[in-house]
KETILO-621540 format. One record per atom (N, C-alpha, C): residue in three letters; x, y, z. Coordinates in pm, whole numbers, plus 50000, padded with zeros to 5 digits. Layout:
N
alaXYZ
...
END
This chain:
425
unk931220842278955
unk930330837378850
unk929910822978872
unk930630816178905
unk930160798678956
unk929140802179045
unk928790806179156
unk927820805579207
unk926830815279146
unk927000818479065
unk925140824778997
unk924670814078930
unk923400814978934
unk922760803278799
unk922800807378678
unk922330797278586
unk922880801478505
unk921760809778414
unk920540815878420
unk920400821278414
unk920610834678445
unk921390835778587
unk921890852478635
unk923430851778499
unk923700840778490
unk925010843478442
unk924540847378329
unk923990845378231
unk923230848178086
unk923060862778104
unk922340869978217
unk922290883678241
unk923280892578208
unk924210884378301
unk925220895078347
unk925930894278200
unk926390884178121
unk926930878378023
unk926530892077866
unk925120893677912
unk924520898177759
unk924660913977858
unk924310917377950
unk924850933278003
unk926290937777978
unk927240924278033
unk928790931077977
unk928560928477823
unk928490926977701
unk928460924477643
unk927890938177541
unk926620941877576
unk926180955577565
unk926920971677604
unk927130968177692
unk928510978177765
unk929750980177690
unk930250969377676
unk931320968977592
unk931460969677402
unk929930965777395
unk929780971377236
unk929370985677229
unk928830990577352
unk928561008277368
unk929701014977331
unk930621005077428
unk931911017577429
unk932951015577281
unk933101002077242
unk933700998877096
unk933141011976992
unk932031011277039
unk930931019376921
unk930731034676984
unk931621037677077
unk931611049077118
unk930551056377126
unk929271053777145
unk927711056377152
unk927321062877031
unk927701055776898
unk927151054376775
unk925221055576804
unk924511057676729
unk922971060276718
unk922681062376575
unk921231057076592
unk920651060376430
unk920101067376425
unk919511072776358
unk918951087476376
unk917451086376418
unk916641073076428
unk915751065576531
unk915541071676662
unk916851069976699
unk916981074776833
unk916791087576829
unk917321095276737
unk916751112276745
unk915531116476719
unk914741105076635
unk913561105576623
unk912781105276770
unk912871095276852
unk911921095676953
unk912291107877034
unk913811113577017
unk913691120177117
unk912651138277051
unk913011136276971
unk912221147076892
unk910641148776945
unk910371135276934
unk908841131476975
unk908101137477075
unk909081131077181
unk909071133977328
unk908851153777328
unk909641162777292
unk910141171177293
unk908441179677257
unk908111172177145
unk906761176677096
unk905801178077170
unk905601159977233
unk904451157477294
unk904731167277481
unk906331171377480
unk906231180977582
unk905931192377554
unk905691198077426
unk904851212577400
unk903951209677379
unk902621201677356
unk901631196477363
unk901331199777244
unk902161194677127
unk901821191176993
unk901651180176978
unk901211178576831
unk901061164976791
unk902111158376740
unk902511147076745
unk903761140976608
unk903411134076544
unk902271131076536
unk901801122676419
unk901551134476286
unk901011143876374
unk901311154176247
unk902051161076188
unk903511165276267
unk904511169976221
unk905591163376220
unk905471151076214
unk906701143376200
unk906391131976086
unk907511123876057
unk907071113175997
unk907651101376070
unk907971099576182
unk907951094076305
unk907711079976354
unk906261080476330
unk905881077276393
unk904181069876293
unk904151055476237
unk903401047976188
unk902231040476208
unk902311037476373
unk901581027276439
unk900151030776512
unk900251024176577
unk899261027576712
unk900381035376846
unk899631039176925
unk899941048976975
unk900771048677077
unk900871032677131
unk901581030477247
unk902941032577224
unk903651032177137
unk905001036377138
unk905111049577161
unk904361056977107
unk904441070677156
unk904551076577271
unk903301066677372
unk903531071577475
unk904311066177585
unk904901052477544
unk905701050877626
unk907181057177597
unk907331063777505
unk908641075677455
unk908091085577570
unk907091093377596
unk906771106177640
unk906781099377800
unk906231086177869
unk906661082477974
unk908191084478052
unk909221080377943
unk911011074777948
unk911171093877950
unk910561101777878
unk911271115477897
unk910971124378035
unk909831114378059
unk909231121978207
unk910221114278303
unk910301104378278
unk911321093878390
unk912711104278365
unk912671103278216
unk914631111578223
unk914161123278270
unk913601131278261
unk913261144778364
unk913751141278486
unk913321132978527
unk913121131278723
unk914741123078771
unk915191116778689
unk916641112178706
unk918031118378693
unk917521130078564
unk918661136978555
unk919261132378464
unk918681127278336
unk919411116978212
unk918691123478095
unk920111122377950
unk918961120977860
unk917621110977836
unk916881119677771
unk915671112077723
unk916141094277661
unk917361098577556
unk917741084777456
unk918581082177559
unk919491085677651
unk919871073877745
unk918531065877768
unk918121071277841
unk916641064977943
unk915771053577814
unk915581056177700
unk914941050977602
unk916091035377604
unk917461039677571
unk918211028277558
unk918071019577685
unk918061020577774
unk918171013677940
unk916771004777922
unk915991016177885
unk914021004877921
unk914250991377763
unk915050997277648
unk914870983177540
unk915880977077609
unk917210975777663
unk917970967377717
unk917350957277819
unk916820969477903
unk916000959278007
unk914540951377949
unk913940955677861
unk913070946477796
unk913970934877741
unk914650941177686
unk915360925077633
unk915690915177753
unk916260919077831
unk916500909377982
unk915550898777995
unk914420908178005
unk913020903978036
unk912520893477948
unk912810894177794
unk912850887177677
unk913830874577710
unk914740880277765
unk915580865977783
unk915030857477875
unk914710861077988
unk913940853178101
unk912910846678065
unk911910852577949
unk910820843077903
unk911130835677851
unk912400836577761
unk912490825377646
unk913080809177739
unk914290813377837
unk915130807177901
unk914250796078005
unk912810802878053
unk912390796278132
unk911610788278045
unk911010790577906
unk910660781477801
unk911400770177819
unk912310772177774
unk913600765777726
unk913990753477846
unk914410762977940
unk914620754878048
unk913730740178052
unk912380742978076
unk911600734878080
unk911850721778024
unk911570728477861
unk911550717877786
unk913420707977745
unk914540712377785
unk915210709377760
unk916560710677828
unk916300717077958
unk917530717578087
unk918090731178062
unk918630737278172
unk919510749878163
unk920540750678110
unk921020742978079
unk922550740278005
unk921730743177857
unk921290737077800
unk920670740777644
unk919880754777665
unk919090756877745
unk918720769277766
unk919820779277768
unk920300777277793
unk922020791577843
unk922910793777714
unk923050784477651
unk923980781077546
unk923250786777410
unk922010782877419
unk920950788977307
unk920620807077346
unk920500807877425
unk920510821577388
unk921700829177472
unk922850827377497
unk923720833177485
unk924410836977381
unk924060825577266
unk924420827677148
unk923760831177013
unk922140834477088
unk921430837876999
unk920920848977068
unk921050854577185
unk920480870077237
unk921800879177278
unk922270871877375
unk923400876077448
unk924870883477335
unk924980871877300
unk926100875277188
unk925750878877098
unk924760878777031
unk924200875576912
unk924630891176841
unk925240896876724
unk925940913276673
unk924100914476660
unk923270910776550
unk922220909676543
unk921710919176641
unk921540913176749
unk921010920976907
unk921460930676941
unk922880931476981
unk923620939076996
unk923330956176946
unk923720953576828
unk923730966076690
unk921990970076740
unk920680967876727
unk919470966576758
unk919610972876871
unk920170966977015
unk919830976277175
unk920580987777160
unk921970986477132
unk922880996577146
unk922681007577069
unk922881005676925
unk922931018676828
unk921371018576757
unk920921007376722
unk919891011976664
unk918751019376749
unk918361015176865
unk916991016376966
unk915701018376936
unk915901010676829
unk913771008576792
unk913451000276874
unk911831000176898
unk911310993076996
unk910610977976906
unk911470970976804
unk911040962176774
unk910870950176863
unk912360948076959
unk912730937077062
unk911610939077148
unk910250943077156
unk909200949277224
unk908400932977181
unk908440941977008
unk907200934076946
unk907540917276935
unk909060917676974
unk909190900276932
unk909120894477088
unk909390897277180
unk908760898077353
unk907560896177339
unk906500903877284
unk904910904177309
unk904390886977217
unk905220890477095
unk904950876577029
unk905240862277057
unk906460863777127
unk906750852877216
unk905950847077321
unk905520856777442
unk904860856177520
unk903230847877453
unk903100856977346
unk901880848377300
unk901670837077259
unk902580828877189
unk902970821977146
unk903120810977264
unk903980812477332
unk904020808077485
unk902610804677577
unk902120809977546
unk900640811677637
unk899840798777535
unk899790803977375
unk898960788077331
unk899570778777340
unk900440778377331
unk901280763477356
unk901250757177510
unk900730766277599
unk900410760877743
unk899280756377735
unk898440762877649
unk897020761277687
unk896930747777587
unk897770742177483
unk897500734777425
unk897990721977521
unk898730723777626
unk899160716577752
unk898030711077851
unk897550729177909
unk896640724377962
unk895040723777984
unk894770731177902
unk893550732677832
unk892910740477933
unk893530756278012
unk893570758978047
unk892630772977998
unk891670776477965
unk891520790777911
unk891810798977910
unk892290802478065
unk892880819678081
unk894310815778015
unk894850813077945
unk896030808977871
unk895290814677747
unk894450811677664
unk894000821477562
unk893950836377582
unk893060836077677
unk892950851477723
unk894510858877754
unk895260847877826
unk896630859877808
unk896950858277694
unk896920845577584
unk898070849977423
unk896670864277384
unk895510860877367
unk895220873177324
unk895450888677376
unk895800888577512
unk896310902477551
unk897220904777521
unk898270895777523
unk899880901477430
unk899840902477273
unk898660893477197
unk898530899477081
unk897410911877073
unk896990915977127
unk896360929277148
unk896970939477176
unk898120938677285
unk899180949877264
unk900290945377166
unk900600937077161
unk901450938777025
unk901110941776905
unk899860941776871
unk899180945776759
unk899000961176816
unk898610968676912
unk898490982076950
unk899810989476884
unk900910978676936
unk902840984876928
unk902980989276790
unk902750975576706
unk903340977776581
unk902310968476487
unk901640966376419
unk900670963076315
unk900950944476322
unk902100940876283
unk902560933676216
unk901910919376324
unk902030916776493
unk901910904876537
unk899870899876507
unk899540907876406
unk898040907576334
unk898360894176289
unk899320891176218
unk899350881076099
unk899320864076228
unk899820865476320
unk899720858376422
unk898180852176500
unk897450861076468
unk895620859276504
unk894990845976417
unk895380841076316
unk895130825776267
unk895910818676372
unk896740816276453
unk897070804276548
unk896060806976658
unk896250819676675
unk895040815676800
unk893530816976749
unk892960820176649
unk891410814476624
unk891650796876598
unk892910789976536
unk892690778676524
unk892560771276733
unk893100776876799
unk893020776376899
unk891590776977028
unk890690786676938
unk889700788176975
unk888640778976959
unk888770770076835
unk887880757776817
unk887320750076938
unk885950751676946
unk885460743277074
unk885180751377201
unk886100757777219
unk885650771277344
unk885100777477340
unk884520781377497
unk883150786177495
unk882990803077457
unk881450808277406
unk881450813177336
unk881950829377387
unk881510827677555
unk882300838477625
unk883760841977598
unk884730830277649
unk885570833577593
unk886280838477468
unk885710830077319
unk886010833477242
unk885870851977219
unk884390856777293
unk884200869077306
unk885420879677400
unk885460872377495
unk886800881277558
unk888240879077492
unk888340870377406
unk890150869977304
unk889410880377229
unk888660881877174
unk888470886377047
unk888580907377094
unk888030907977220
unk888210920577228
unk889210923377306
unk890300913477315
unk891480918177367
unk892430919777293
unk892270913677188
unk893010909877043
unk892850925676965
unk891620926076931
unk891310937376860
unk891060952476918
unk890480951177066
unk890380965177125
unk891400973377119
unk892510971277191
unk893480979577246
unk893520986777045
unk894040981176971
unk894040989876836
unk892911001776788
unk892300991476795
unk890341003876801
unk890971014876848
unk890611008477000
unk890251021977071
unk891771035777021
unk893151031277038
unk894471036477001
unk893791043776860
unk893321037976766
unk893501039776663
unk892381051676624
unk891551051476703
unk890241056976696
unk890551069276752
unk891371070676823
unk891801084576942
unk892381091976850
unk893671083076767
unk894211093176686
unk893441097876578
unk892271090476495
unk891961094776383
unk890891106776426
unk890361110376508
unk889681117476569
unk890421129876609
unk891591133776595
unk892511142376590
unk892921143776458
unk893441139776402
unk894161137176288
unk893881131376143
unk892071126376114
unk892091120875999
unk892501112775880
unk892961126575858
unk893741123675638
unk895451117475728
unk895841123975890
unk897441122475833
unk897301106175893
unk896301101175981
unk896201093476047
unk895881077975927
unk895081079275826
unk894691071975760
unk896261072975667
unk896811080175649
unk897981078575534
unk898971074175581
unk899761081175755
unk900541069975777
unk900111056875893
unk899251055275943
unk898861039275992
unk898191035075934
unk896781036475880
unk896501023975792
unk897251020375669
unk897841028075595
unk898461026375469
unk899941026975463
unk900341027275576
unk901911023075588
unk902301009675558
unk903931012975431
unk904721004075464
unk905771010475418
unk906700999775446
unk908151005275459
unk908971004775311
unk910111013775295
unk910741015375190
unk911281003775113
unk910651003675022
unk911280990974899
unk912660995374825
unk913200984974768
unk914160986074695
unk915520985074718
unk915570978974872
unk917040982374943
unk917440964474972
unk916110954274931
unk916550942674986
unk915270933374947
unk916230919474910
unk914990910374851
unk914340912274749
unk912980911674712
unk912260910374595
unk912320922274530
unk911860930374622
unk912070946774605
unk912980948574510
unk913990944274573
unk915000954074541
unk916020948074411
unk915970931774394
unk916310927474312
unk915110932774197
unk914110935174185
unk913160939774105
unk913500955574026
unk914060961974138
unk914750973774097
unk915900970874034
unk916670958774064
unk917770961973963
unk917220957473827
unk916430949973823
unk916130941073740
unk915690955573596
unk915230964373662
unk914240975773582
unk913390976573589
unk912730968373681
unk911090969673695
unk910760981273773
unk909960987973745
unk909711000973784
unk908501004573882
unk907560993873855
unk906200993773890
unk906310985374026
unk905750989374150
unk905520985174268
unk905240969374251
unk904270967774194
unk902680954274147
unk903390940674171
unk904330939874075
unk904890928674083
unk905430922974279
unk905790933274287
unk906700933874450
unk905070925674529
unk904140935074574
unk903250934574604
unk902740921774574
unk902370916974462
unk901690905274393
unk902450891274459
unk903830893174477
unk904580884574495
unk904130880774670
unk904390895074754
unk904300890774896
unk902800889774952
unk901900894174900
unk900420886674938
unk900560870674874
unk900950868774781
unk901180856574735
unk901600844674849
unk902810850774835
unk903730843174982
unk902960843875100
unk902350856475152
unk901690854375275
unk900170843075285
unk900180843875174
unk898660834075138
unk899270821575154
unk900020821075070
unk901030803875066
unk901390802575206
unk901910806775324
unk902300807375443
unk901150801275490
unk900000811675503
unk899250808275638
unk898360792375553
unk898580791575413
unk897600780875394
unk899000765875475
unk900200772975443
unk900970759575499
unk900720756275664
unk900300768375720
unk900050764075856
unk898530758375873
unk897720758775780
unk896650752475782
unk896750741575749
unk897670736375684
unk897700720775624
unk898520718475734
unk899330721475809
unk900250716475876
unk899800714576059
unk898490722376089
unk897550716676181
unk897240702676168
unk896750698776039
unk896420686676007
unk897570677076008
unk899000676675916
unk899980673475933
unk900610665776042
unk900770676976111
unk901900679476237
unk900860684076347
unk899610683376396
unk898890688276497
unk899420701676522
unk898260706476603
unk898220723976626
unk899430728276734
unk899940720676832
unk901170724376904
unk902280729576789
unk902710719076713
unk903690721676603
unk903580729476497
unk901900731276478
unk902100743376366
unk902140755376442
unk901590755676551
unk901710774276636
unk903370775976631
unk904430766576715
unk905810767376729
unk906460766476601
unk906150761976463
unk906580765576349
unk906040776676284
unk904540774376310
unk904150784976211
unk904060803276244
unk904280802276369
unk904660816276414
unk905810820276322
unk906870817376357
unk908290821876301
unk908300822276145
unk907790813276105
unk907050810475986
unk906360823775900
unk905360824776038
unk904950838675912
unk905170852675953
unk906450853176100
unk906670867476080
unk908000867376061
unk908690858075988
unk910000861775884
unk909620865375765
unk908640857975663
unk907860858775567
unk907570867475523
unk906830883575643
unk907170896475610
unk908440902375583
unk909180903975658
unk910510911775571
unk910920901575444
unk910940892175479
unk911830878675358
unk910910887475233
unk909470884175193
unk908560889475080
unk908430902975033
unk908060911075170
unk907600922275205
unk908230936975053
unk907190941975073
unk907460951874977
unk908700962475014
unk908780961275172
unk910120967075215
unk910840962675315
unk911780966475375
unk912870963675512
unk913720972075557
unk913480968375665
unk914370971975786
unk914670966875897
unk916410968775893
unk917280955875998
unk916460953576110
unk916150959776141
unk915310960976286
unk914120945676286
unk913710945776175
unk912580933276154
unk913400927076208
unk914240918076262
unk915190905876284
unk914100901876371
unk914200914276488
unk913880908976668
unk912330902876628
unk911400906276496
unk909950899976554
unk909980884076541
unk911270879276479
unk911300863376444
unk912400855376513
unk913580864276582
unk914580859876647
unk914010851576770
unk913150861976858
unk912430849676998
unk911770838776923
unk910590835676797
unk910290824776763
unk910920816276698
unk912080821076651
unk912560809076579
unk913840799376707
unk913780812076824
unk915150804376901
unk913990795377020
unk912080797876983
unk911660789977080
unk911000775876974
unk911360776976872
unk911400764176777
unk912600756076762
unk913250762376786
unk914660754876747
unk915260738576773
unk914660738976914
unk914820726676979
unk913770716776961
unk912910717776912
unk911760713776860
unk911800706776657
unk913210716876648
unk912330717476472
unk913330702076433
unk913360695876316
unk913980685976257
unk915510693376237
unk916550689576222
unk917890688776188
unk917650698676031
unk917190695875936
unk917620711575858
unk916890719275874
unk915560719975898
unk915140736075991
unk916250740276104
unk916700732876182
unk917560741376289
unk918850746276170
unk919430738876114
unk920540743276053
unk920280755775941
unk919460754675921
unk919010768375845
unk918640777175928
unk918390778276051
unk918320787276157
unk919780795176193
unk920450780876180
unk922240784776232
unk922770792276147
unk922630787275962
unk923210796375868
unk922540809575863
unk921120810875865
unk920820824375872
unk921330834476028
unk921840829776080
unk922320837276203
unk923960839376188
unk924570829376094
unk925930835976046
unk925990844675946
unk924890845975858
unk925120852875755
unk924380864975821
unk923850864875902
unk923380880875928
unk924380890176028
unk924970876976111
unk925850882076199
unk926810895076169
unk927530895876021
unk928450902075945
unk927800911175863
unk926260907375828
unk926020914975765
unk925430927975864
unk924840927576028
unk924570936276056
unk925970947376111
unk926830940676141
unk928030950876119
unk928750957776038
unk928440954175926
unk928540957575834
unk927670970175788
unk926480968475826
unk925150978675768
unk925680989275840
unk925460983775992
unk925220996876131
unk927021000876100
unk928110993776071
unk929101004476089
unk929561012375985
unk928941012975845
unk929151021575786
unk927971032975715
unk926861024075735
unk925801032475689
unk925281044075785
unk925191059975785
unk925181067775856
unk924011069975867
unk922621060375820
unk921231057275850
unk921191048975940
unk922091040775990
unk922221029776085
unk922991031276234
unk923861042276188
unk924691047576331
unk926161048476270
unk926671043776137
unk928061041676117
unk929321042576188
unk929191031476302
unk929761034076408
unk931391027476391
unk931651024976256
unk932951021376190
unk933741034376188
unk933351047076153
unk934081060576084
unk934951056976173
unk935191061076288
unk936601061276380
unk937511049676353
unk937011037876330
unk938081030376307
unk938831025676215
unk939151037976070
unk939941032975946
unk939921044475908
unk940981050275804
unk940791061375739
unk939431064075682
unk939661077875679
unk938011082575679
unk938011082375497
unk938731081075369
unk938641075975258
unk938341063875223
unk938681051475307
unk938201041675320
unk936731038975317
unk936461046275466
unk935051040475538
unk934011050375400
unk934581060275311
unk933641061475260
unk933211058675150
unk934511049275094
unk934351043075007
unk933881033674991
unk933231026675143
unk932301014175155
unk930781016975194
unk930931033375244
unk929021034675246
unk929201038975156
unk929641044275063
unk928641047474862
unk928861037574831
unk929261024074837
unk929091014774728
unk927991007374840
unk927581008874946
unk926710999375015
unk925301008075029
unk925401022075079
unk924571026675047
unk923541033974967
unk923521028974834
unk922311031074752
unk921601014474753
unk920541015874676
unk919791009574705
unk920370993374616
unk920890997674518
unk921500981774471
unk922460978274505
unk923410989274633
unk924570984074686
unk924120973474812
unk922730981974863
unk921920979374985
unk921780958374920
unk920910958674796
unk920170949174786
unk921720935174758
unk922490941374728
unk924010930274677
unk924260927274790
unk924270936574912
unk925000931274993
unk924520922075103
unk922840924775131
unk922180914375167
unk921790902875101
unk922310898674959
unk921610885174896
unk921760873774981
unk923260871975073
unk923130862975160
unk922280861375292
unk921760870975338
unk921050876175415
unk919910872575353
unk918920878675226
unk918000875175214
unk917460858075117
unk918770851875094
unk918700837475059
unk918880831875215
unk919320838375285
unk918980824475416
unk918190826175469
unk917340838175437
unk915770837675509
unk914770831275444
unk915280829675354
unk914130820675197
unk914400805775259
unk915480802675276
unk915890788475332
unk915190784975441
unk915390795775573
unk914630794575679
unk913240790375627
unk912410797075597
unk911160796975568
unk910960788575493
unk911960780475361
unk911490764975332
unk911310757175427
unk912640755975515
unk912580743475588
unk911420745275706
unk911190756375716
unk909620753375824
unk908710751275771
unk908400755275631
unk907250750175556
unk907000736075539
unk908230734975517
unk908680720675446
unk908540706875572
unk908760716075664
unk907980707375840
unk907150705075831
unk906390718175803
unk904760717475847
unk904000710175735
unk904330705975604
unk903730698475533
unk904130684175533
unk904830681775637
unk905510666775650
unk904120658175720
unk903920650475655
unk902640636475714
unk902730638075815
unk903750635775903
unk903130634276061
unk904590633376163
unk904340638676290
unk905400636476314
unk906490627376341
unk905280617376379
unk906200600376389
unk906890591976235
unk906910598376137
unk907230598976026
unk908160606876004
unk908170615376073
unk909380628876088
unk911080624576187
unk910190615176261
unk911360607776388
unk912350607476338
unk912980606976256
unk914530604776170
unk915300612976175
unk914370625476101
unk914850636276100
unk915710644776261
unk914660642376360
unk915020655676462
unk916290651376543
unk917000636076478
unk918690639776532
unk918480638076726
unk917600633276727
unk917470632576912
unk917020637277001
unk916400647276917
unk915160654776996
unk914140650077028
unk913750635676969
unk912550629176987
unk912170625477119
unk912620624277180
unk913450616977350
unk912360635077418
unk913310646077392
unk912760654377470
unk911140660977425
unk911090658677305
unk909550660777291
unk908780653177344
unk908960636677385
unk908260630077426
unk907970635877586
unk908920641977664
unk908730647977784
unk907880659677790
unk907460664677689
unk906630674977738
unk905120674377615
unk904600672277660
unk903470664577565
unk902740681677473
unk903190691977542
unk902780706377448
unk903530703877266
unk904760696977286
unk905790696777149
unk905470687777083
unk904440676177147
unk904020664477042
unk902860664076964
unk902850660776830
unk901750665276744
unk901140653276745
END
């Protein structure tokens, strides 16, 4: 191990690490995982699953890269959900390498290694997500990163094809899963001044890949296509506003709703004031993380899985943000730490990969009191108060006068922002 760098060591570090939570968890799964493989199974009788399943929400590329992994497990000799688990593990790798060589950059390999060993590698968060859960969220927070990454170069070097790539990773990440949409205000503020070609090629790289995805299916599928992708969202009542709303007795959706367009309005106007503020480097690296925690934190519903679209932006702000934005980064990563072992090992929607290890009167005396929906919403309050925190203290950045006014705050980071002129506002 001394002679690897320390990026190979981070590899190898978060692979044993995965391995050994496989086998703790004795290849626990959520029923996610039976979902795609179901999929696969379909799209190998040359049915549809958007129509006979409920599956499946998005645009189309997840689909077919499920029906890809079953043709690969065909030809290897593996299950389908092995093969599914191996390609998100190894995306995550891949996730680590982008963030690390970020990182690196701006702040040496030693802070690079240490930050996400303990925020990817180790992290239960991650873990619970590659191993038992296997949604392809760690996809969508990769694609967002990458984008994210790309304006902040181009805000370096004023480089164009640096737009053109953040808009291709927000074009397939918007294809993947709906949500890296809310991300398209950093890069139109980005677009100011560039020429009009280009602005024309972000714009149909941004928006095509969905079209066209979206257009294929509704042309098959219609009524089921318009009910679950355009009008999807996820189950309320298990966490946050939702769900404290349900205990509360409120019965009616409206309020839920009223609340998180609210918040999302309040968000993106804070990253608009905070261009001005804090210049556009610092609001893209705040205001990303910013507004895709904001969805689950508000959102009319959740699921654990949301972590991965804000985990790469908030661990590529971190080093960047003032002393209580990072520390509210740190507490929300202890309080979720317990709480995702908690979810995934007893909830049998999650993989309940606890049953084997306590009497089986026990373990079930902790999924009925955790799993209904106000056991769901009690047991995340710490969970969903440190995401409220998170999301003050980045707000609460981005409306700060300026950053040389801020100097107090960042505890010594000032020194390394001055080295890379992308982090200075």
């Amino acid at each position: 191990m001394r002679r690897l760098s320390p990026l190979a060591k981070l590899l190898v570090l978060a692979t044993v690490a995965r391995v050994a939570f496989a086998l703790i968890t004795r290849g626990a799964r959520s029923p996610d995982l039976d979902a795609w493989t179901t999929v696969a199974e379909l799209l190998g009788a040359g049915r549809n699953p958007y129509a006979e399943t409920i599956f499946l929400s998005w645009g189309p590329l997840w689909m077919q890269i499920v029906f890809l992994m079953s043709r690969l497990a065909d030809v290897v000799g593996l299950q389908t959900s092995t093969v599914i688990r191996l390609f998100l593990a190894i995306a995550e790798m891949g996730l680590m390498v982008v963030l690390y060589r970020f990182l690196e950059r701006i702040r040496g390999a030693r802070f690079a290694f240490r930050i996400l060993l303990v925020g990817v590698a180790l992290n239960p968060v991650c873990l619970t997500q590659i191993v038992v859960h296997a949604n392809f969220d760690v996809l969508v927070g990769t694609l967002a990163a990458l984008a994210v990454i790309a304006l902040l170069r181009y805000q370096e070097t004023r480089d164009e094809t640096r737009l053109v790539e953040a808009s291709l990773w927000l074009g397939i990440g918007i294809l993947l899963k709906t949500v890296p949409l809310v991300l398209t205000p950093l890069l139109f503020l980005c677009l100011r001044g560039v020429r009009a070609r280009v602005v024309l090629v972000c714009a149909l790289l941004v928006a095509g890949p969905w079209v066209v995805g979206a257009s294929t299916l509704f042309l098959v599928s219609p009524p089921i296509v318009a009910a679950k992708v355009l009008h999807y969202h996820s189950i309320g009542g298990y966490f946050g506003v939702s769900g404290l709303l349900a205990i509360a007795g409120v019965q009616s959706t409206t309020p839920g709703d009223v609340i998180f367009k609210g918040a999302m309005v309040a968000c993106l106007m804070v990253v608009g004031v905070g261009v001005r503020q804090r210049g556009l480097p610092r609001a893209i690296v705040l205001g990303a993380p910013l507004l895709l925690l904001a969805i689950p934190t508000f959102g009319p519903g959740f699921g654990p899985q949301y972590a991965y679209w804000s985990i790469p932006l908030m661990l590529l702000a971190f080093p960047m943000a003032w002393r209580p934005t990072r520390l509210s980064i740190i507490a929300l990563a202890l309080v979720a730490a317990p709480d995702y072992l908690v979810e995934y090992g007893f909830l049998p929607s999650h993989g309940a990969f606890a049953e084997w290890m306590m009497p089986h009167d026990v373990f079930t005396s902790v999924m009925l009191a955790i799993g209904t929906p106000r056991g769901a919403t009690l047991l995340r309050i710490p969970l969903f108060l440190g995401c409220l925190a998170t999301v003050f203290c980045l707000a609460r950045e981005l409306l700060h006068q300026s950053a040389a006014s801020g100097a107090s705050h960042h505890d010594g980071l000032g020194e390394s922002d001055r080295r890379d002129s992308v982090m200075t506002s």
